[in-house]
C-alpha positions as CSV (number, residue, x, y, z in Angstrom):
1,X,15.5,16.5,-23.8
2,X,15.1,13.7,-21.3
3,X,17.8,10.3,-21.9
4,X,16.4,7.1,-22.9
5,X,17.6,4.7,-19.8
6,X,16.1,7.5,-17.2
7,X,15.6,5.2,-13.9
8,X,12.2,6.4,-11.8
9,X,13.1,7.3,-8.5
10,X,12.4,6.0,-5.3
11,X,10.5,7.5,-2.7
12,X,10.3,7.5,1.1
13,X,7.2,5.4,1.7
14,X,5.1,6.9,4.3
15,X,3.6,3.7,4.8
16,X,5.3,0.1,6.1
17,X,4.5,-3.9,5.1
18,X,1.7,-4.8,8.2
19,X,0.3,-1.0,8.6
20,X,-3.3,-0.5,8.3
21,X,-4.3,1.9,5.3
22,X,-7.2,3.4,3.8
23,X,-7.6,3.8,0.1
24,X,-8.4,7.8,0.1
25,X,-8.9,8.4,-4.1
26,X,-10.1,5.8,-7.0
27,X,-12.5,3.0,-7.5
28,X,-11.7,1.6,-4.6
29,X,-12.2,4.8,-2.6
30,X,-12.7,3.7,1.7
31,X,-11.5,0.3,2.0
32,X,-9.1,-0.5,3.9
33,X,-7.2,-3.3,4.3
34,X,-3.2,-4.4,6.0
35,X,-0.7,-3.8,3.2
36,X,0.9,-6.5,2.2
37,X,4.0,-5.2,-0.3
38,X,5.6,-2.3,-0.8
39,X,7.3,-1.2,-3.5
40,X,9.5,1.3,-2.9
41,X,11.1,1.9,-7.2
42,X,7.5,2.3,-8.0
43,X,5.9,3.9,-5.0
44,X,3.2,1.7,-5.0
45,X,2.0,-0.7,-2.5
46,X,-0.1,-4.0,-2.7
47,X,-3.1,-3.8,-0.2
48,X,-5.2,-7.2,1.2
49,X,-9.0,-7.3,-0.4
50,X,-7.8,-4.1,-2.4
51,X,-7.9,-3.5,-6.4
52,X,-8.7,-7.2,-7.1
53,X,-7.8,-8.1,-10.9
54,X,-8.5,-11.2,-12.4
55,X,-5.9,-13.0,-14.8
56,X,-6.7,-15.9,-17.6
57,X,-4.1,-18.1,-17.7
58,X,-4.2,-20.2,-21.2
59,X,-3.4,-24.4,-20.3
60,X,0.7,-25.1,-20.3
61,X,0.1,-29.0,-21.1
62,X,-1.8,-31.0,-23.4
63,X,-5.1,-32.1,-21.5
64,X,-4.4,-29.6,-19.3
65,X,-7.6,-27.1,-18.6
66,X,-7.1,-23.2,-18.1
67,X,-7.7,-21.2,-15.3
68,X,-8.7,-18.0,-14.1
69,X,-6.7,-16.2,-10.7
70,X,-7.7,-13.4,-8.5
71,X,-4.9,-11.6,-7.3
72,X,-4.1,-7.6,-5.8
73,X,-2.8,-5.6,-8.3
74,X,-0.7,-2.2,-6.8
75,X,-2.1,1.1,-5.5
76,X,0.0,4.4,-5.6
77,X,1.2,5.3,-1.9
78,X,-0.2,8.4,-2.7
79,X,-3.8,7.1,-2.7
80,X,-3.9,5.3,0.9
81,X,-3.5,7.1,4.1
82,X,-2.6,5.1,7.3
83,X,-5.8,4.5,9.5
84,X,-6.9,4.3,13.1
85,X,-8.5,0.7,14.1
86,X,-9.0,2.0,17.4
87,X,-10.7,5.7,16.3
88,X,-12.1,4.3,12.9
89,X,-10.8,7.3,11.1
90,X,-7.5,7.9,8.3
91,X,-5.0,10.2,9.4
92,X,-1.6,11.7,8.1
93,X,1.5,10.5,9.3
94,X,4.1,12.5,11.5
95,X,7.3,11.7,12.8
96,X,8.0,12.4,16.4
97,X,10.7,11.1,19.4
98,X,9.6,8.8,22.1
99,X,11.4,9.3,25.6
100,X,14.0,6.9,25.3
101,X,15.1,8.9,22.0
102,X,13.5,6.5,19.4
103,X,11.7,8.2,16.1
104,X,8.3,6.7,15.4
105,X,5.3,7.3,13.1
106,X,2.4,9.0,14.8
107,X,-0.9,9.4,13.4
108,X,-1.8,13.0,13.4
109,X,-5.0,13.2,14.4
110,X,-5.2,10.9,17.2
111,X,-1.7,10.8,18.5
112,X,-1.6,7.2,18.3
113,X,2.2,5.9,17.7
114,X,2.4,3.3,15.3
115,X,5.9,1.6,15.9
């Protein structure tokens, strides 16, 4: 029997603030967009243009009229996949060595180093 005050845990993200993803599963299935926030407790990750929600937001003053905000909400990690601006294709990520010794991300299918 599990404990009450179980933390979730966090994951490697495969995926960095500023990368270039596309959204592989879900309503939103082929946009991509730059991701924006990662959240590495939750492994989810906030993606520009992606998952918009909307949010009613009921007037603080008197006078005061209500208003309505757009905003991302968060996507699993395990629904984007980095992407190729270059290629115009997703691709998995691998970890490899440059010369001078340094790991870096590489995008699988095209051999395109990332950082």
């Amino acid at each position: 029997m599990a404990s009450a005050n179980v933390k979730p845990q966090r994951h490697k993200m495969h995926v960095k603030k500023g990368d270039t993803v596309q959204i592989i599963s879900g309503a939103e299935k082929g946009k991509v967009g730059e991701v924006m926030t990662v959240l590495p407790k939750s492994s989810k990750v906030v993606v520009k243009g992606v998952n918009i929600k909307t949010k009613h937001i009921k007037p603080q003053q008197e006078g005061e009229s209500g208003q309505i905000t757009t905003f991302e909400a968060p996507v699993h990690s395990s629904n984007v996949m980095l992407y190729s601006n270059k290629q115009k294709v997703a691709s998995r990520v691998c970890y490899t060595y440059t010369d001078d010794g340094r790991k870096v991300r590489m995008l699988k299918k095209t051999g395109e180093v990332i950082d």
